[in-house]
Backbone as JSON Lines, residues from 0, in Angstrom:
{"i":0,"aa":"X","n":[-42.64,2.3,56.5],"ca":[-41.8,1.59,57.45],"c":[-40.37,2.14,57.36]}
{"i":1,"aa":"X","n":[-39.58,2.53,58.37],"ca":[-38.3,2.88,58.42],"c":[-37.29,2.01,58.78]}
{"i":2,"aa":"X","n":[-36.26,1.76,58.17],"ca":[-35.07,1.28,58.3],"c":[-34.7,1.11,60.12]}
{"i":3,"aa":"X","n":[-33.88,0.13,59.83],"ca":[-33.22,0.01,61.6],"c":[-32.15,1.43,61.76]}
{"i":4,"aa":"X","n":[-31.69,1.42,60.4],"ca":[-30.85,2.65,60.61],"c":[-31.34,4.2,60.75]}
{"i":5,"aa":"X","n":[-32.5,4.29,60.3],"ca":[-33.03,5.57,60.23],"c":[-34.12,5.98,61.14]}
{"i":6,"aa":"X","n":[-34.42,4.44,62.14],"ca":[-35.02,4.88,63.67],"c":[-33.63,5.08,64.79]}
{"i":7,"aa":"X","n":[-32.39,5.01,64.32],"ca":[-31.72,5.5,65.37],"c":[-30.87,7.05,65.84]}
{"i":8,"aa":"X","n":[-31.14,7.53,66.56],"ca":[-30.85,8.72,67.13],"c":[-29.58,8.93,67.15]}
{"i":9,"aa":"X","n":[-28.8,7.71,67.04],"ca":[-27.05,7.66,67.2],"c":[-26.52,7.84,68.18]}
{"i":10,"aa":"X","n":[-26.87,7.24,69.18],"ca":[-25.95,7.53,70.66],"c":[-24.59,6.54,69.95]}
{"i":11,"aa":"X","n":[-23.14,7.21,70.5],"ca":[-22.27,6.51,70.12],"c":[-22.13,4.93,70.24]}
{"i":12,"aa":"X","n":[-22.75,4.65,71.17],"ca":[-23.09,2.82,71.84],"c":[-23.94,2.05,70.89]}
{"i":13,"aa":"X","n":[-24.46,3.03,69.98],"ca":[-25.44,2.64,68.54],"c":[-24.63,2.81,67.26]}
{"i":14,"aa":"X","n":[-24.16,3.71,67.24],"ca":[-23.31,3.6,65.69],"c":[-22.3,2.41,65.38]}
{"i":15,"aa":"X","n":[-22.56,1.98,64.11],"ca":[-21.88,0.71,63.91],"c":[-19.9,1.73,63.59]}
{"i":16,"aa":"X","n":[-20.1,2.65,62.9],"ca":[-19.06,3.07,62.55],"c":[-18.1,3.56,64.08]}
{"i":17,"aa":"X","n":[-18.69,3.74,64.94],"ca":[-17.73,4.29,66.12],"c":[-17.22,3.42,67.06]}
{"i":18,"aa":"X","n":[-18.34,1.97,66.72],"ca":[-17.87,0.95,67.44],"c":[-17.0,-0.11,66.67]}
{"i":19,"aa":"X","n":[-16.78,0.17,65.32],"ca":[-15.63,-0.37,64.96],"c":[-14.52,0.25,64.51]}
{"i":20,"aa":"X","n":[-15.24,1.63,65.21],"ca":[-13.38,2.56,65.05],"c":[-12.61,2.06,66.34]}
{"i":21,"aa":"X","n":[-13.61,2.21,67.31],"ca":[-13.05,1.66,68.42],"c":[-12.37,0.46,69.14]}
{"i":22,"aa":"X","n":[-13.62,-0.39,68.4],"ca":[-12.76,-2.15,68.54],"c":[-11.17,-2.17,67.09]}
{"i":23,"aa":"X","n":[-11.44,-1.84,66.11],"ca":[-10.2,-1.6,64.93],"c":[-8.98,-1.03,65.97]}
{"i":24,"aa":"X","n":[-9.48,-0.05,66.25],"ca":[-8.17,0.88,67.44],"c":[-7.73,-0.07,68.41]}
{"i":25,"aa":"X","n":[-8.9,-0.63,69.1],"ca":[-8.29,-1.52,70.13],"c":[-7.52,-2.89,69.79]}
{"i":26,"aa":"X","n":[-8.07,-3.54,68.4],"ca":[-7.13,-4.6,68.07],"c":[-5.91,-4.17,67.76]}
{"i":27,"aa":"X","n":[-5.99,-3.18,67.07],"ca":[-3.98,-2.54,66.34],"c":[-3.37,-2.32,67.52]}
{"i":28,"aa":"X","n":[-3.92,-1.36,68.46],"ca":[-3.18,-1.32,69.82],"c":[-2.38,-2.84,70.01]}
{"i":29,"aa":"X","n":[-3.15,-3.91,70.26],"ca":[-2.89,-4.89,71.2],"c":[-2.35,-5.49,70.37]}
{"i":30,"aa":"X","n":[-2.58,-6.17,69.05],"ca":[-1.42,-6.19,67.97],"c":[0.39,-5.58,67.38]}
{"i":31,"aa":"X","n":[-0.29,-4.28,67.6],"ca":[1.08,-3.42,67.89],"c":[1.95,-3.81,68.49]}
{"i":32,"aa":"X","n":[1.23,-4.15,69.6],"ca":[2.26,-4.16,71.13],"c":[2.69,-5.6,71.03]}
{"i":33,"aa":"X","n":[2.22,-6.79,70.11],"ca":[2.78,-8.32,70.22],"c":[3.88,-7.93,69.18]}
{"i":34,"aa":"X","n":[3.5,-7.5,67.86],"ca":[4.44,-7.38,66.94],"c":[5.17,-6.7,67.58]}
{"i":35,"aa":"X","n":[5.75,-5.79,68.11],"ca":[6.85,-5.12,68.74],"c":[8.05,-6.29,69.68]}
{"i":36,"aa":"X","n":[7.42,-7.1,70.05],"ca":[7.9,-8.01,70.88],"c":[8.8,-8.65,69.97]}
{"i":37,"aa":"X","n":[8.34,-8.77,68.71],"ca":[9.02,-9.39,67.46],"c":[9.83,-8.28,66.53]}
{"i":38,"aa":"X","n":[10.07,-7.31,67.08],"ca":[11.07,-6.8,66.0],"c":[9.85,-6.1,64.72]}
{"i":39,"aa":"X","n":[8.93,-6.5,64.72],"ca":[8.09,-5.82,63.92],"c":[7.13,-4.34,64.62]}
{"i":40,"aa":"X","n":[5.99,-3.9,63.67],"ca":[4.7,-3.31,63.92],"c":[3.78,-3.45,63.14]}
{"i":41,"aa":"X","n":[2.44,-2.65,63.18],"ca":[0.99,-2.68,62.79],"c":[1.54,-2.32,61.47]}
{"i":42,"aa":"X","n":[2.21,-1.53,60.99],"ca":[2.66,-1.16,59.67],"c":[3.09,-1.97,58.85]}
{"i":43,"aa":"X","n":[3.91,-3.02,59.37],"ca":[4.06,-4.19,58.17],"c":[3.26,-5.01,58.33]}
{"i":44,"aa":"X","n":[2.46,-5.25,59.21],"ca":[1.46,-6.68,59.62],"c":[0.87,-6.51,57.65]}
{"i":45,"aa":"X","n":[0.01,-5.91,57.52],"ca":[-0.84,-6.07,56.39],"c":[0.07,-6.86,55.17]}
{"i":46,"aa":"X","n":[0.55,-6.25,54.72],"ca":[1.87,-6.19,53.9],"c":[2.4,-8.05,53.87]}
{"i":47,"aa":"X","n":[2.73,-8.5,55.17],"ca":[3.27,-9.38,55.45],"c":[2.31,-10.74,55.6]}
{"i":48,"aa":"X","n":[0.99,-10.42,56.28],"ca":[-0.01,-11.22,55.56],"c":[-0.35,-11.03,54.2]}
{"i":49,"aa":"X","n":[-0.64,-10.15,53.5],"ca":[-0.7,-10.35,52.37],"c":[0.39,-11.37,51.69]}
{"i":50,"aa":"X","n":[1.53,-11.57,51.99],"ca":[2.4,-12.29,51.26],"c":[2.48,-13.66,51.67]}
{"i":51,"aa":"X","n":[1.76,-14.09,52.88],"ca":[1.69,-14.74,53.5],"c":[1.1,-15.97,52.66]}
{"i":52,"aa":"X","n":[0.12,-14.97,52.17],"ca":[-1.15,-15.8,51.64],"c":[-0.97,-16.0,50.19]}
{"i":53,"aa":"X","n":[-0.23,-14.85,49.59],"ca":[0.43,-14.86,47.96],"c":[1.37,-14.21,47.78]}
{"i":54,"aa":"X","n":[2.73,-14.85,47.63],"ca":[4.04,-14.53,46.95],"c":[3.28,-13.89,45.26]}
{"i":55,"aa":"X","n":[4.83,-13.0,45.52],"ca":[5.1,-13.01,43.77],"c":[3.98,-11.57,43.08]}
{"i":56,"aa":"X","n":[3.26,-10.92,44.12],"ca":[2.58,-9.45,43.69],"c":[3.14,-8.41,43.13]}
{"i":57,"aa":"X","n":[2.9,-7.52,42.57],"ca":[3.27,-6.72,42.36],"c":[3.25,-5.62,43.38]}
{"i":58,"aa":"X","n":[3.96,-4.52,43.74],"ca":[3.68,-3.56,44.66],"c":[2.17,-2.69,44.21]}
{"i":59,"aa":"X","n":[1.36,-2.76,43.2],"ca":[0.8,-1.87,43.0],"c":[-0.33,-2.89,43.5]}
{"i":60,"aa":"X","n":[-0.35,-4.61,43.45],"ca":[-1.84,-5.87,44.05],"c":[-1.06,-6.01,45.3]}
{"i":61,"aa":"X","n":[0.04,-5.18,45.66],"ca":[-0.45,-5.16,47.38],"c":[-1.03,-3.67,48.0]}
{"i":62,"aa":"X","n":[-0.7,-3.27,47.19],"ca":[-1.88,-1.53,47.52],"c":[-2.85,-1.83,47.76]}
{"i":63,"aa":"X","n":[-3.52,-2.49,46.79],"ca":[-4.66,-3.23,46.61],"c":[-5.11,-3.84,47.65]}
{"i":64,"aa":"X","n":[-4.32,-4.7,48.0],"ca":[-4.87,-5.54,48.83],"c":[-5.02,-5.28,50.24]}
{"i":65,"aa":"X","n":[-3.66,-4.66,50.61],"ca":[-3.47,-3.85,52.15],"c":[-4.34,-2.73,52.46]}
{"i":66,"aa":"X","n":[-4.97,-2.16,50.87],"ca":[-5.94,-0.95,51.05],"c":[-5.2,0.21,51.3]}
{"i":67,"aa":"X","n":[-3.75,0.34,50.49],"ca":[-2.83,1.68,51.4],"c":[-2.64,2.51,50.28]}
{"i":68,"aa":"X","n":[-2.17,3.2,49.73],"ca":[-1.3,4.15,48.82],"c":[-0.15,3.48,48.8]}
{"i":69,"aa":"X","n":[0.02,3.96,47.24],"ca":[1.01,3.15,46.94],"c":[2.57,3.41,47.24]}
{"i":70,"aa":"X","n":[2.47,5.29,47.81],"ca":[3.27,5.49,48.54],"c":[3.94,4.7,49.5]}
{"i":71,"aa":"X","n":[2.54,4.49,50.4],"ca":[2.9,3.7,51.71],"c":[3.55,2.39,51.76]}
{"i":72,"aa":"X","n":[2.37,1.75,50.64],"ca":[3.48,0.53,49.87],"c":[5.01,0.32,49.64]}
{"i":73,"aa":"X","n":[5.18,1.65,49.7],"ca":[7.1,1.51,48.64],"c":[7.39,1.73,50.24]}
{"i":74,"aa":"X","n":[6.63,2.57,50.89],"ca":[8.04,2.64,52.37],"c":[8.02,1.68,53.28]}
{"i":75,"aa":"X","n":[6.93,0.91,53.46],"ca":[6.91,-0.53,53.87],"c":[7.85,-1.61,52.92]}
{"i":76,"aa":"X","n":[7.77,-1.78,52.37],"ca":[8.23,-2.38,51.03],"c":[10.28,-2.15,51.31]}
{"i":77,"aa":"X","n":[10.72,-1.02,51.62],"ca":[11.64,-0.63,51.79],"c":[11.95,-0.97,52.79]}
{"i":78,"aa":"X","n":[11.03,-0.82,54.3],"ca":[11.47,-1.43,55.82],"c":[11.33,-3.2,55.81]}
{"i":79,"aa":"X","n":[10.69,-3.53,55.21],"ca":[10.8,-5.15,54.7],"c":[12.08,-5.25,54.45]}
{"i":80,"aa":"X","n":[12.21,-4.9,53.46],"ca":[13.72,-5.2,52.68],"c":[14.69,-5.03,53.5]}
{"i":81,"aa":"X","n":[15.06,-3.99,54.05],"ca":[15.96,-3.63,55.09],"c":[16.5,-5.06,56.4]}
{"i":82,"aa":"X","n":[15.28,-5.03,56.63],"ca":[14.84,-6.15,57.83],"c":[15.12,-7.78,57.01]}
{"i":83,"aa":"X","n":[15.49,-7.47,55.66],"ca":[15.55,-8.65,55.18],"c":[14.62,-10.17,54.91]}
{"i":84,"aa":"X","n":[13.61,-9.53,54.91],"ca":[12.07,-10.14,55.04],"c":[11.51,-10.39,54.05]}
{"i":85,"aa":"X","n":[11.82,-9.36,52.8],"ca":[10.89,-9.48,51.66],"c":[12.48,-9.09,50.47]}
{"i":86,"aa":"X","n":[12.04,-9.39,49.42],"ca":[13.04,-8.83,48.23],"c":[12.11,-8.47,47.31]}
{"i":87,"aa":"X","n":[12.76,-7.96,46.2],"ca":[12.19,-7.31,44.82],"c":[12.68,-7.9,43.9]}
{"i":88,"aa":"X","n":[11.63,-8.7,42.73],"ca":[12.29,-9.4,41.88],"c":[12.08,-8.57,40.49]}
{"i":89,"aa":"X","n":[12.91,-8.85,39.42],"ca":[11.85,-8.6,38.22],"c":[10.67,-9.07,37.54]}
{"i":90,"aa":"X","n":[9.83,-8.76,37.2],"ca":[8.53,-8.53,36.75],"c":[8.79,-9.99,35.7]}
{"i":91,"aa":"X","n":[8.11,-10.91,34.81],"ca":[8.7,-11.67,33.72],"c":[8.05,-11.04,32.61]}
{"i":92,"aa":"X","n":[6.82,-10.65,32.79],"ca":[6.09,-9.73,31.01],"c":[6.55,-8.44,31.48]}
{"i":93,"aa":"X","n":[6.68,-7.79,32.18],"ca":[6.65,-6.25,32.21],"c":[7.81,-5.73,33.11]}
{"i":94,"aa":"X","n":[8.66,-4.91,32.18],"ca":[9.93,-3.98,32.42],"c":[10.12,-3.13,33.36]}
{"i":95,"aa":"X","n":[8.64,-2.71,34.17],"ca":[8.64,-1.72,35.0],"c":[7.68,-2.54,36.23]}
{"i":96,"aa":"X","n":[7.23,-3.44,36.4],"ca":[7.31,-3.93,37.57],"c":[8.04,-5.03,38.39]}
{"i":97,"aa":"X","n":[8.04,-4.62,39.75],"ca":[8.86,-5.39,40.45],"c":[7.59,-6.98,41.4]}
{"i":98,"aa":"X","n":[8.06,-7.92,41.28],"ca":[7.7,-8.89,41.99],"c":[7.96,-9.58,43.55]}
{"i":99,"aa":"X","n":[7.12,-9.12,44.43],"ca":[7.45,-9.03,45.41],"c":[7.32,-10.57,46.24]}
{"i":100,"aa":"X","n":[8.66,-11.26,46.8],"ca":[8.56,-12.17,47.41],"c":[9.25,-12.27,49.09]}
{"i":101,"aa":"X","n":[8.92,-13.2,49.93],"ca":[9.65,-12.97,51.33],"c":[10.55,-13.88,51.17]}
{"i":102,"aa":"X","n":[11.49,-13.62,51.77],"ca":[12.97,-14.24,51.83],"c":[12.64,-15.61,53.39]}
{"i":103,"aa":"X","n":[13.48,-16.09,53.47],"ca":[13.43,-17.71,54.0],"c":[13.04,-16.85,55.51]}
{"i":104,"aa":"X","n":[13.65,-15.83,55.7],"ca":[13.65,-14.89,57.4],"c":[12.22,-15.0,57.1]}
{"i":105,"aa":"X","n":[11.31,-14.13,56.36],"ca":[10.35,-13.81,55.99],"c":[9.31,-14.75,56.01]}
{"i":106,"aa":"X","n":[9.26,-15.9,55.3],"ca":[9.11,-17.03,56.02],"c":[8.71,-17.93,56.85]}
{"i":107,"aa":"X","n":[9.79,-17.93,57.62],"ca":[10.06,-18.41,59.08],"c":[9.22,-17.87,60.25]}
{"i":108,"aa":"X","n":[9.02,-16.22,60.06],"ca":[8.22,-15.42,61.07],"c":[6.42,-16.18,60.63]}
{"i":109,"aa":"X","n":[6.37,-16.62,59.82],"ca":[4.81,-16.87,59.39],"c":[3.85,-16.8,60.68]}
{"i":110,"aa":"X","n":[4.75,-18.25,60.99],"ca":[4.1,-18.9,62.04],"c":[3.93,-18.02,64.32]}
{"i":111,"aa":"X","n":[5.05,-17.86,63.91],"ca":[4.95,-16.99,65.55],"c":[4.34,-15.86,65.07]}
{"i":112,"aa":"X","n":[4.45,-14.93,64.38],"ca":[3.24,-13.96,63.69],"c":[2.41,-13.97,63.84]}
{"i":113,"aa":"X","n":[1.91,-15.33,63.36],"ca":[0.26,-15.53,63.25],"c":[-0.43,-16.01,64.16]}
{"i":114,"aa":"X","n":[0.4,-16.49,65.28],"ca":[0.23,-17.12,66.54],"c":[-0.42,-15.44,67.17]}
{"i":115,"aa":"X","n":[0.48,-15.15,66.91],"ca":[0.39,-13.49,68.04],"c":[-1.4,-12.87,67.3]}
{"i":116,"aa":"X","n":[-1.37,-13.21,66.27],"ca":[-2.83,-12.56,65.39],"c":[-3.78,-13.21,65.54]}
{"i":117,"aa":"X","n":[-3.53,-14.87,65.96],"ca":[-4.89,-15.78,66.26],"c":[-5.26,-15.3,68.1]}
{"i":118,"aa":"X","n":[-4.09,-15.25,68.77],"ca":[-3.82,-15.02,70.1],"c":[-4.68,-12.93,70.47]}
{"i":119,"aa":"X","n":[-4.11,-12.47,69.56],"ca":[-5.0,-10.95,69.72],"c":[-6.71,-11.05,69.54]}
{"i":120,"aa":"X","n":[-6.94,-11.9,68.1],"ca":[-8.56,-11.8,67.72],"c":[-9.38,-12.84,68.91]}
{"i":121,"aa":"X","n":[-8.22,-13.66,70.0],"ca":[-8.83,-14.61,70.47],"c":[-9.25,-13.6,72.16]}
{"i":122,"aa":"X","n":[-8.43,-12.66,72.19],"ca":[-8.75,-11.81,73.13],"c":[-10.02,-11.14,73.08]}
{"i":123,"aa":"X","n":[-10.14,-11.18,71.84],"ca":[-11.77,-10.41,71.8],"c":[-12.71,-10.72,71.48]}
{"i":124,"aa":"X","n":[-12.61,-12.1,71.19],"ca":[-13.89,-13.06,70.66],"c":[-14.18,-14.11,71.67]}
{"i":125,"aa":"X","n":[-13.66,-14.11,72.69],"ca":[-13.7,-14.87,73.89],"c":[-14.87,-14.08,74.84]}
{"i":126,"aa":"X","n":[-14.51,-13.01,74.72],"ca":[-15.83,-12.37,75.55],"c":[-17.28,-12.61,75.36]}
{"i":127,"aa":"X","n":[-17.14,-13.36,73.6],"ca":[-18.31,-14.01,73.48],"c":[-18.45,-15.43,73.28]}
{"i":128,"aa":"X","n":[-19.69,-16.1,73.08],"ca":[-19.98,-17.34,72.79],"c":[-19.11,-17.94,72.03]}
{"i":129,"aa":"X","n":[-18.84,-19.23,71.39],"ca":[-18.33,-19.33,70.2],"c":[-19.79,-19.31,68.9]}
{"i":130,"aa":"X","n":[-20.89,-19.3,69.29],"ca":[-22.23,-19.07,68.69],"c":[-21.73,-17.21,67.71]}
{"i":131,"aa":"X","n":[-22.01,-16.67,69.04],"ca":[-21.91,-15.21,68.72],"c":[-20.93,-15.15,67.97]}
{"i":132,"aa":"X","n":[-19.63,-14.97,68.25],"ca":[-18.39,-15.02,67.45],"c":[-18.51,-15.42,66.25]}
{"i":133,"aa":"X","n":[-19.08,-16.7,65.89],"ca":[-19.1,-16.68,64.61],"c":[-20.0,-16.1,63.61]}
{"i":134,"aa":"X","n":[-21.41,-15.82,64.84],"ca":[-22.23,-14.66,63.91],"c":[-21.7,-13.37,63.48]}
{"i":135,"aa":"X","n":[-21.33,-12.73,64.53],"ca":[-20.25,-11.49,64.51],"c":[-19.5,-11.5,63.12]}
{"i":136,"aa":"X","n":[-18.76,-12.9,63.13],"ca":[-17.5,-12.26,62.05],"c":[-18.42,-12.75,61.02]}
{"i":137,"aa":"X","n":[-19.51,-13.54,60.32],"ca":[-20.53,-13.66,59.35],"c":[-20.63,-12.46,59.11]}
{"i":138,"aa":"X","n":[-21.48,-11.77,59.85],"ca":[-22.37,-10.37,60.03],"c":[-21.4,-9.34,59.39]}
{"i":139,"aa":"X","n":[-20.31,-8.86,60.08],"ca":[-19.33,-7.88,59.41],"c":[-18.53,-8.86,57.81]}
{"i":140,"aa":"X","n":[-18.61,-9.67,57.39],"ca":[-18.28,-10.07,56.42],"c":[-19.34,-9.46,55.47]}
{"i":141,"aa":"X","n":[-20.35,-10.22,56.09],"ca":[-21.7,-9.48,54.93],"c":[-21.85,-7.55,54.83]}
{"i":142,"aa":"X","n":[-21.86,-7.39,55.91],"ca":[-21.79,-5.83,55.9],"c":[-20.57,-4.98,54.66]}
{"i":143,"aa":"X","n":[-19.36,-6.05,55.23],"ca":[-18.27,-5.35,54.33],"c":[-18.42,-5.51,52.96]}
{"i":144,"aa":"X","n":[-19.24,-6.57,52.82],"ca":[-19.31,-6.86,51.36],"c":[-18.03,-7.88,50.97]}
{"i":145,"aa":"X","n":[-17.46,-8.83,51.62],"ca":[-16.33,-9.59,51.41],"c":[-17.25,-11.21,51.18]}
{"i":146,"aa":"X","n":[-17.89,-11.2,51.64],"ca":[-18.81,-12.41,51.91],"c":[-20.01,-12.76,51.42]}
C-alpha cells in the first residue's frame, strides 16, 4: 500500500509545500501592507509578538522563537529600539546577556497590531466554513508538529 504522498505526481495545486509558500507569501504581503499603515513591517511583526506573549527574553529565546538568526535578531532588535518600542536590560545571573522588554509605546501598539493580525488571518479563513477553518488550522498544527 502506498502513502497519500507517494501516489502523487505533484502538480503544484497538490504539493502541500507550494501551497503554503504561496498562502505564507500571500499573508506577509497583506500583513505587510496593514503594518505599514502603522509605522511598522513583516520584519518586526515576529519579534513583537513574541514579546507580546513574553517580556524579559533573551535575544538569543527570541531567535528561537521568531525562527531567525541571531544576526537578524540584533538588527530588528536595533530598529525596535530606535522606534522606541523595545529596550535592553541587563541579564540578573549572566554578564553577557541582555533582557529584552517593550517600553509603554511598545505596549500600547499590542492591541491595534493585533487587530490588523486577527483582521489579515480573518481574510483568509472566511473563504471557508468556520468547520473547515478550524480543521485547517488543527491539521497544519499537527503537520508542523506544534500540536
Amino acid at each position: 500500500m502506498t502513502s497519500y504522498a507517494e501516489d502523487l505526481i505533484l502538480p503544484r495545486h497538490n504539493s502541500l509545500g507550494w501551497l503554503i509558500a504561496v498562502l505564507g507569501k500571500q499573508l506577509a504581503e497583506d500583513l505587510d501592507q496593514r503594518l505599514k499603515t502603522m509605522g511598522l513591517n513583516i520584519g518586526v511583526w515576529p519579534t513583537l509578538f513574541a514579546l507580546w506573549e513574553e517580556e524579559g527574553l533573551t535575544q538569543t529565546e527570541l531567535a528561537e522563537r521568531c525562527m531567525t538568526a541571531h544576526y537578524t535578531t540584533t538588527r530588528t532588535l536595533d530598529t525596535l529600539e530606535k522606534m522606541a518600542l523595545v529596550e535592553r536590560r541587563p541579564h540578573p545571573t549572566s554578564r553577557r546577556a541582555l533582557q529584552i522588554y517593550l517600553t509603554q509605546q511598545g505596549k500600547e501598539l499590542r492591541h491595534s497590531v493585533l487587530q490588523q493580525a486577527i483582521a489579515c488571518n480573518k481574510q483568509y479563513l472566511d473563504r471557508l466554513s468556520q468547520e473547515e477553518a478550524q480543521t485547517l488550522i488543527q491539521l497544519l498544527n499537527k503537520a508542523a508538529g506544534t500540536r
